[in-house]
Steps between C-alpha positions, in 0.01 A plus 500: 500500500191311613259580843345211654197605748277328714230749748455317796360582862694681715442224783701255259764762451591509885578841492286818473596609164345633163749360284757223528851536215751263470800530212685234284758536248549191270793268460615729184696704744735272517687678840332557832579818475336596138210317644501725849531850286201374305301410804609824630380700204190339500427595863620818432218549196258370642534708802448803329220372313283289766254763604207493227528139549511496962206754499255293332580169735537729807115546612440148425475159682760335229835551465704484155780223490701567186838336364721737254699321303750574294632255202686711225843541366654672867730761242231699437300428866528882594308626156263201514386536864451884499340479180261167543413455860337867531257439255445131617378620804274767328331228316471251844350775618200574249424103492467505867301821522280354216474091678488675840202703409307238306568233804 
């Protein structure tokens, strides 16, 4: 799993938002449809773990654009995604607490 970020302006984002996601399974899942249940479990975990990570772009003038993606074997997907992308976001988190507050 790998998270690609950028923090931009919100007047380059077009849209008046704390925190832009967009989802990509690789080319491992062979089938459109492996690669849609993996999209769909991403959106699903991130979802539920999002909010440490909204609240500390949502009183500012930036927004978050971040890219999940996901590039392991898609047979164990469910226990990899569950597992991994929670505490991914944990540690995105304390680096951007930490840069924001320096910067």
């Amino acid at each position: 799993m790998r998270l690609l970020y950028r923090v931009v302006p919100r007047s380059e984002v077009g849209a008046d938002v704390p925190v832009q996601v967009g989802f990509s399974a690789g080319r491992q899942a062979r089938r459109a449809v492996v690669r849609n249940r993996i999209r769909r479990l991403l959106r699903e975990t991130y979802r539920l773990h999002q909010h440490p990570l909204v609240e500390l772009f949502r009183n500012r003038p930036d927004t978050l654009t971040l890219m999940i993606l996901y590039r392991a074997d898609p047979a164990v997907a469910r226990e990899c995604i569950r597992r991994d992308l929670p505490e991914a976001l944990r540690r995105l988190t304390e680096q951007l607490k930490n840069t924001l507050l320096e910067g």
